[in-house]
Jmol script that loads the backbone (N, CA, C; Angstrom):
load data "model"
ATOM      1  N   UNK A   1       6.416 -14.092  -3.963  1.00  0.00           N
ATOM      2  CA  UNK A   1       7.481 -13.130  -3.860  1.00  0.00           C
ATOM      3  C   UNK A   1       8.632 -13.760  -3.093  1.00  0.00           C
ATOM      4  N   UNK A   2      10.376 -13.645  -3.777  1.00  0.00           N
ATOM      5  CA  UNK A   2      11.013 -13.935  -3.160  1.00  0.00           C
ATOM      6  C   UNK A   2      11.251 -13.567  -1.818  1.00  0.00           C
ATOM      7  N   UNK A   3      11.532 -14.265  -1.036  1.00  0.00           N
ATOM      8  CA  UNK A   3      12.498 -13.023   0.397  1.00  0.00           C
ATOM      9  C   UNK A   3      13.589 -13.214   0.569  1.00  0.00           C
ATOM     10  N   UNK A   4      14.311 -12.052   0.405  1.00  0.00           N
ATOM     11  CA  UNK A   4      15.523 -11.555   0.412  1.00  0.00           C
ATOM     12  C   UNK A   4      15.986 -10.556   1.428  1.00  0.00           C
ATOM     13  N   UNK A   5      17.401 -10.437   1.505  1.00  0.00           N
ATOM     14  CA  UNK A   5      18.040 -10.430   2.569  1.00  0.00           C
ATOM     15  C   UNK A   5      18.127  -8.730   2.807  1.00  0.00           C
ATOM     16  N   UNK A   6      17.659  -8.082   3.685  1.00  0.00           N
ATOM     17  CA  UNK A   6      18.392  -6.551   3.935  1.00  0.00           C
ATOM     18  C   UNK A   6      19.520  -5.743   3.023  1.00  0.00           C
ATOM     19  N   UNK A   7      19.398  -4.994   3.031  1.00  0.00           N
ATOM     20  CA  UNK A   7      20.468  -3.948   2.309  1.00  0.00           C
ATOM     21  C   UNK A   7      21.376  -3.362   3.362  1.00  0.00           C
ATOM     22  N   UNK A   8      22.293  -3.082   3.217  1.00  0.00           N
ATOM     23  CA  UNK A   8      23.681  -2.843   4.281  1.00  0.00           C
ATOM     24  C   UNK A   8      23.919  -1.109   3.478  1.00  0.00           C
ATOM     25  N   UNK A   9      23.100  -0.629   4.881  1.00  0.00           N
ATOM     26  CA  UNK A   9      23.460   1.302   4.859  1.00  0.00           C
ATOM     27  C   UNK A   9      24.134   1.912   5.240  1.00  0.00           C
ATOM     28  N   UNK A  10      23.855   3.473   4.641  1.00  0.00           N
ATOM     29  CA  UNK A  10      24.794   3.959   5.742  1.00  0.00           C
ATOM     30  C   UNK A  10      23.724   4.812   6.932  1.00  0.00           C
ATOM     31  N   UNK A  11      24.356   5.555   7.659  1.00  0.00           N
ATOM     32  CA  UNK A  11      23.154   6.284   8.584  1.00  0.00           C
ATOM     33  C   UNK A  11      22.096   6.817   7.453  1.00  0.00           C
ATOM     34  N   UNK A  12      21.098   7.000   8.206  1.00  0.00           N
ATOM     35  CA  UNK A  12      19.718   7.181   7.309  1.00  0.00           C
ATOM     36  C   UNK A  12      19.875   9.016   7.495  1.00  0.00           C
ATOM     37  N   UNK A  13      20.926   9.563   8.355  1.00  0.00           N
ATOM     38  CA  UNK A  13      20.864  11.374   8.235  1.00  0.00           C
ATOM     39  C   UNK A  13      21.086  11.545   6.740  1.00  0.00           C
ATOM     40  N   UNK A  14      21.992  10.503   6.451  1.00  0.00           N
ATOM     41  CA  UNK A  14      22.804  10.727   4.877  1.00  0.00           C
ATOM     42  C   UNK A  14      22.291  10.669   3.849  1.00  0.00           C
ATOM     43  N   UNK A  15      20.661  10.225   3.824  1.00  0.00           N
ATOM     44  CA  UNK A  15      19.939  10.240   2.919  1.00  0.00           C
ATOM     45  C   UNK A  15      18.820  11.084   2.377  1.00  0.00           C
ATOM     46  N   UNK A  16      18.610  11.200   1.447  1.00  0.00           N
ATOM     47  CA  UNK A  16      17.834  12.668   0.829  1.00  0.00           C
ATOM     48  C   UNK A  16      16.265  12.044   0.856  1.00  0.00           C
ATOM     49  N   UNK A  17      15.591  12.197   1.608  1.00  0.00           N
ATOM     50  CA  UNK A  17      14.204  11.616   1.845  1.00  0.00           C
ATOM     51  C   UNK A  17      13.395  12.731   0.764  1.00  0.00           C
ATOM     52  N   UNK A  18      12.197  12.249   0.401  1.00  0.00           N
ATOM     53  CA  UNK A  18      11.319  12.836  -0.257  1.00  0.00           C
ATOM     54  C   UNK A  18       9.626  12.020  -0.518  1.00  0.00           C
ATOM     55  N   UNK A  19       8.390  12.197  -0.544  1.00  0.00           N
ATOM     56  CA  UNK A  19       7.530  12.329  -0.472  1.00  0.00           C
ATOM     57  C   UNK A  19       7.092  11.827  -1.724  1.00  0.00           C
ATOM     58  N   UNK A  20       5.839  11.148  -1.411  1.00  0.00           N
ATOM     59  CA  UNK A  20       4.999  11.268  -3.081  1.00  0.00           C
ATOM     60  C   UNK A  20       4.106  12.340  -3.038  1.00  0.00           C
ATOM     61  N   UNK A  21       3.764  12.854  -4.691  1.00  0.00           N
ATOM     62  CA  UNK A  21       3.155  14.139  -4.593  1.00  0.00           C
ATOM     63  C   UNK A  21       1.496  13.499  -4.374  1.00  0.00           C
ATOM     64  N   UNK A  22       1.420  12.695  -4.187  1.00  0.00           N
ATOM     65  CA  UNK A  22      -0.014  12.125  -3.841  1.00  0.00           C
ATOM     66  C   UNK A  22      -0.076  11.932  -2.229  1.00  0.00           C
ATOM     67  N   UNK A  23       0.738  12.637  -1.832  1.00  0.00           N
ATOM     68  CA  UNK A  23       0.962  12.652  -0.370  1.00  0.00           C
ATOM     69  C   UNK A  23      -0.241  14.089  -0.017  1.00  0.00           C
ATOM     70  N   UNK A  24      -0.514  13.515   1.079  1.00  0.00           N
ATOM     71  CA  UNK A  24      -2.024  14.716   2.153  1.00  0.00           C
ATOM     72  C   UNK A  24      -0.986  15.628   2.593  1.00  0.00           C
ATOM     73  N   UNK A  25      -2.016  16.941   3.235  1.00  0.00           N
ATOM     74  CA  UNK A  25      -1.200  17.869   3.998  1.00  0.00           C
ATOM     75  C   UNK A  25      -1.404  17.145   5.523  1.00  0.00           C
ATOM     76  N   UNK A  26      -2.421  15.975   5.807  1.00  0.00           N
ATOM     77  CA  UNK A  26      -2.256  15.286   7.379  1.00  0.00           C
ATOM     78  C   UNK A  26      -1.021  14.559   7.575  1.00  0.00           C
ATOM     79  N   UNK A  27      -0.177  14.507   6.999  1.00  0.00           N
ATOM     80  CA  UNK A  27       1.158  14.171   7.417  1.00  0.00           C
ATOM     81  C   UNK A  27       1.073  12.377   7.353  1.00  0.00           C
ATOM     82  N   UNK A  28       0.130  11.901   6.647  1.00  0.00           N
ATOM     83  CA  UNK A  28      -0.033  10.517   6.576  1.00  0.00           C
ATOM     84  C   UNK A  28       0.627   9.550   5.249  1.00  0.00           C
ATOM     85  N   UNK A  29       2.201   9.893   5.671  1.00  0.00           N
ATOM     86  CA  UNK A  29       2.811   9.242   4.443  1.00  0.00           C
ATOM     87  C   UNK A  29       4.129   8.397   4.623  1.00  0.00           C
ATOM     88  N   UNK A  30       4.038   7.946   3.199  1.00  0.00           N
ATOM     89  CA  UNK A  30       5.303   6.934   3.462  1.00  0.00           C
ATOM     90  C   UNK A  30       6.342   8.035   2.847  1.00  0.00           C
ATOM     91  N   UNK A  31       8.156   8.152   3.367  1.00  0.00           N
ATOM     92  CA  UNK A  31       9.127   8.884   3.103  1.00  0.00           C
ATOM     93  C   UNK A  31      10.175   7.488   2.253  1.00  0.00           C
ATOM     94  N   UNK A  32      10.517   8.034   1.407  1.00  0.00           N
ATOM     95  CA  UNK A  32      11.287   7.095   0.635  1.00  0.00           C
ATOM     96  C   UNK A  32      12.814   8.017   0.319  1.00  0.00           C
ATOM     97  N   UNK A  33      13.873   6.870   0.278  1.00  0.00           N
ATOM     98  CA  UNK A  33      15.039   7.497  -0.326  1.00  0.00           C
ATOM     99  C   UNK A  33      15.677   6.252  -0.722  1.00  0.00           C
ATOM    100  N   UNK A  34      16.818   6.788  -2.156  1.00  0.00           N
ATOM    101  CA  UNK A  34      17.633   5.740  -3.034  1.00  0.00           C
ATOM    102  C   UNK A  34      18.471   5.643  -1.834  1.00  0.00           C
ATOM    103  N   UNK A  35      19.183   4.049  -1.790  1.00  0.00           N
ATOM    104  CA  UNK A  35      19.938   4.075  -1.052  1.00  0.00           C
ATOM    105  C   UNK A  35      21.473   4.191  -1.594  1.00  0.00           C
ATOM    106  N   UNK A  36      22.575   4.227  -1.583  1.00  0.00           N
ATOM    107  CA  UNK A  36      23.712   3.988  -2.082  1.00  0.00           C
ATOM    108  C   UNK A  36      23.699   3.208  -3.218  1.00  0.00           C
ATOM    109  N   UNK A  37      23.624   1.736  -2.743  1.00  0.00           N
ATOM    110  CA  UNK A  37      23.282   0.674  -3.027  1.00  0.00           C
ATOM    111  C   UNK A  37      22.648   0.818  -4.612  1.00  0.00           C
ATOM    112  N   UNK A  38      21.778   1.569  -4.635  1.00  0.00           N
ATOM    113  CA  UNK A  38      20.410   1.530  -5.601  1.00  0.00           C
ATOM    114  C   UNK A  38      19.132   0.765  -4.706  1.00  0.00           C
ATOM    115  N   UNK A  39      19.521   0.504  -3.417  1.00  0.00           N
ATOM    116  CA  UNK A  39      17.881   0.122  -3.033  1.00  0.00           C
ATOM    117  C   UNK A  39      17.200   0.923  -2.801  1.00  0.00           C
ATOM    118  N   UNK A  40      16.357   0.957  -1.902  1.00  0.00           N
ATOM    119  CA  UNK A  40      15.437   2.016  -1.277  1.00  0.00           C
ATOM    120  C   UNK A  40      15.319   1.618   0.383  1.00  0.00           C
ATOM    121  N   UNK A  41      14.775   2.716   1.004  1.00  0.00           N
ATOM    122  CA  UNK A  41      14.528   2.920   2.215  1.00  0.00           C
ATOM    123  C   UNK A  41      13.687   3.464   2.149  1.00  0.00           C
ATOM    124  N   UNK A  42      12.732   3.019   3.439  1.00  0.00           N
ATOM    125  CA  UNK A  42      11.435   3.534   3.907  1.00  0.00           C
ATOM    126  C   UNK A  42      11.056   4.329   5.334  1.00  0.00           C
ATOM    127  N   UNK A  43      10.354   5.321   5.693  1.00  0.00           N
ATOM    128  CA  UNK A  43       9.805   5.353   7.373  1.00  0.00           C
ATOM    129  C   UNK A  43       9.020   6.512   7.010  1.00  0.00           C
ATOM    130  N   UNK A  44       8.196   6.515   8.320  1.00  0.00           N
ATOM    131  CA  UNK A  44       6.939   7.059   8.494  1.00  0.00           C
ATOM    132  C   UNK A  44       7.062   8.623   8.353  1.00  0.00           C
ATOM    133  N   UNK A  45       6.620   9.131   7.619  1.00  0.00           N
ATOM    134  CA  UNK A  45       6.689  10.947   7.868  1.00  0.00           C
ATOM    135  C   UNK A  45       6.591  11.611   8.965  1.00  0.00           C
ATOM    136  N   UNK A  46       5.531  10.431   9.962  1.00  0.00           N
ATOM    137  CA  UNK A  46       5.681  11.350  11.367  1.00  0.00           C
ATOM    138  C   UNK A  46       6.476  11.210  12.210  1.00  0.00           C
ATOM    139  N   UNK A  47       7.037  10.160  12.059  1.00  0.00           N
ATOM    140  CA  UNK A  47       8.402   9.574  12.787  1.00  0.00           C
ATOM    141  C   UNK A  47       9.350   9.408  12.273  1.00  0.00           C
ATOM    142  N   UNK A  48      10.511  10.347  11.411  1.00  0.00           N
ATOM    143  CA  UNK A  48      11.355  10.045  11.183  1.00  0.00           C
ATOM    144  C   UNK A  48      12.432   9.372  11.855  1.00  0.00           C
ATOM    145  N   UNK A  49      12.719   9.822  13.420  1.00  0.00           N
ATOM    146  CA  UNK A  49      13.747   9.106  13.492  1.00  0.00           C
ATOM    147  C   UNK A  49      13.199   7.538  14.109  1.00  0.00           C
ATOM    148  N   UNK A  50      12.114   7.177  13.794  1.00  0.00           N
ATOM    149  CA  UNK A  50      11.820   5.794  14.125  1.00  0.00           C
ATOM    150  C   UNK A  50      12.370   4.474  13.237  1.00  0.00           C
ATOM    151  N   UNK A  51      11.562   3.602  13.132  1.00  0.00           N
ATOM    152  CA  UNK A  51      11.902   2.842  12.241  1.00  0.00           C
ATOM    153  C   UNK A  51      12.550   3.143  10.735  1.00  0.00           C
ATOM    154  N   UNK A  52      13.527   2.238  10.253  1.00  0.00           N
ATOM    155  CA  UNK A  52      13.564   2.578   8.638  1.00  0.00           C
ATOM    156  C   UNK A  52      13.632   1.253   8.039  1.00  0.00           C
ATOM    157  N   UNK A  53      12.470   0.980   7.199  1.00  0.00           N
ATOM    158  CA  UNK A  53      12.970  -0.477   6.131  1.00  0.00           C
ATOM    159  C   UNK A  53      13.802  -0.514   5.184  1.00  0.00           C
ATOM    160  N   UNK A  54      14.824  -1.227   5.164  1.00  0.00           N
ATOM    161  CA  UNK A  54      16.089  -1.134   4.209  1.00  0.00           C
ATOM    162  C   UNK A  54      15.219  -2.232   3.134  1.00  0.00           C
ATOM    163  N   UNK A  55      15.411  -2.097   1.805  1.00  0.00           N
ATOM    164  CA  UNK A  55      14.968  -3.127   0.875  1.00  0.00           C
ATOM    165  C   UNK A  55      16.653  -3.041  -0.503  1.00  0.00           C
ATOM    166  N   UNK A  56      16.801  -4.057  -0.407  1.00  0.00           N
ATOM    167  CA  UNK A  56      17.678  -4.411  -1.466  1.00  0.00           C
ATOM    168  C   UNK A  56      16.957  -3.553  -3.214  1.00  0.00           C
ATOM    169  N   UNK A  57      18.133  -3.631  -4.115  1.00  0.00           N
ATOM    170  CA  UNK A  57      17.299  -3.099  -5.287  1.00  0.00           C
ATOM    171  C   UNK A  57      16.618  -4.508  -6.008  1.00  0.00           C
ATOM    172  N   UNK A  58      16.858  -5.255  -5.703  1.00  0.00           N
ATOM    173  CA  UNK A  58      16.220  -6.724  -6.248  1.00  0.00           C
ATOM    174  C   UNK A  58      15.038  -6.875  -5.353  1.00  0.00           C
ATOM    175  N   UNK A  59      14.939  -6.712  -4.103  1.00  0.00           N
ATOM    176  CA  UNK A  59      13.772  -6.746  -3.206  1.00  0.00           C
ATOM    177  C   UNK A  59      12.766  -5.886  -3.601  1.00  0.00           C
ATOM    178  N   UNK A  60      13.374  -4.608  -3.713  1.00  0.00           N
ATOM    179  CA  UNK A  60      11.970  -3.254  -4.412  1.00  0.00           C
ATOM    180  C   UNK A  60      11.639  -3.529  -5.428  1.00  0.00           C
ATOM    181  N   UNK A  61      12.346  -3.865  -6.128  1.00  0.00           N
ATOM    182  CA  UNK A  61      11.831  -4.389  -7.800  1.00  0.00           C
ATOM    183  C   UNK A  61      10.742  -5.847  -7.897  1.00  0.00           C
ATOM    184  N   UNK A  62      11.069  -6.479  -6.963  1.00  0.00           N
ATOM    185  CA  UNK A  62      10.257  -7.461  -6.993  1.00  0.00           C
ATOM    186  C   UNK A  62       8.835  -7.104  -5.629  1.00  0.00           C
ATOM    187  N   UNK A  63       9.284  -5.987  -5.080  1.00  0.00           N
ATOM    188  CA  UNK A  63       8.052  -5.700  -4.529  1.00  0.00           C
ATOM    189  C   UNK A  63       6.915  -4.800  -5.167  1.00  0.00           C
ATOM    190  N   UNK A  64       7.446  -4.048  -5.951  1.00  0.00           N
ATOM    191  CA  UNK A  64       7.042  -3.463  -6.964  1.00  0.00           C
ATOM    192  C   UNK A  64       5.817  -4.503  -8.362  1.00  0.00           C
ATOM    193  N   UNK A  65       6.604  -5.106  -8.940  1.00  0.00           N
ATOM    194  CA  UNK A  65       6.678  -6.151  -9.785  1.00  0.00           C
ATOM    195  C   UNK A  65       5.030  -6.793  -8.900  1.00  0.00           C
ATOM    196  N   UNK A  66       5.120  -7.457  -7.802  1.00  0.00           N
ATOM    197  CA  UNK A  66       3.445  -8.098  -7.365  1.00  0.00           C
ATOM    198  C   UNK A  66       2.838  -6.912  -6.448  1.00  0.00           C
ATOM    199  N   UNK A  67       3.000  -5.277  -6.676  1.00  0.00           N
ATOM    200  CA  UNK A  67       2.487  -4.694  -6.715  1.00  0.00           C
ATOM    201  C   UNK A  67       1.171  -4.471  -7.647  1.00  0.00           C
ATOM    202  N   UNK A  68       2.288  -4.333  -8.835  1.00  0.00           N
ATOM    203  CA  UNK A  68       1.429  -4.122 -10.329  1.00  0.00           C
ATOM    204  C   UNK A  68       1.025  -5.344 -10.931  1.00  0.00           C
ATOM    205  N   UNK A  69       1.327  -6.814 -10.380  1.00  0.00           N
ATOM    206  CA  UNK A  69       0.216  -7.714 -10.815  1.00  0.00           C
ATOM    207  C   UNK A  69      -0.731  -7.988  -9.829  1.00  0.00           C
ATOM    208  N   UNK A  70      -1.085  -7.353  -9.023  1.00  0.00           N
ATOM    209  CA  UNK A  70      -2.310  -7.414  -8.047  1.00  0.00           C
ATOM    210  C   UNK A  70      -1.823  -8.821  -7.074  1.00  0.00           C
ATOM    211  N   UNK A  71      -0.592  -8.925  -6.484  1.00  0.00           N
ATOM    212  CA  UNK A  71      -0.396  -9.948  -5.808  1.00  0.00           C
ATOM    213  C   UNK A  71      -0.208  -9.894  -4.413  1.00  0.00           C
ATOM    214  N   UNK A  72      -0.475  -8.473  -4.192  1.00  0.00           N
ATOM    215  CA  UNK A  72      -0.177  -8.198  -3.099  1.00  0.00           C
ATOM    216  C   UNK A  72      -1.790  -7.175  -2.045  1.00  0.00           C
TER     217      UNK A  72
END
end "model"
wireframe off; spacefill off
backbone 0.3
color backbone group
């Protein structure tokens, strides 16, 4: 997998977070939102205002990508 460089955001209030429906009611999930950009952003459901991983749309796609060939 390549590594590539961060995605340049805006504040993470500005973004419309949402859930997978394979998400528990224990609050044990990953929160995802599109970024501007077309990348994605990541952070913890129980900690929103903690960490957030910015991923480029070339970064998710290729994280994705050795997702689904078992490379990861």
């Amino acid at each position: 997998m390549k590594n590539l460089e961060a995605d340049k955001v805006s504040p993470v209030e500005d973004l419309s977070w949402y859930k997978s429906s394979y998400s528990t009611a224990q609050s044990n999930c990953v929160e995802a939102a599109l970024l501007p950009s077309g990348g994605m952003a990541l952070r913890d459901s129980k900690n929103p205002e903690g960490t957030v991983l910015h991923f480029t749309g070339e970064a998710w796609t290729a994280f994705q990508e050795a997702l689904r060939a078992g490379e990861l």
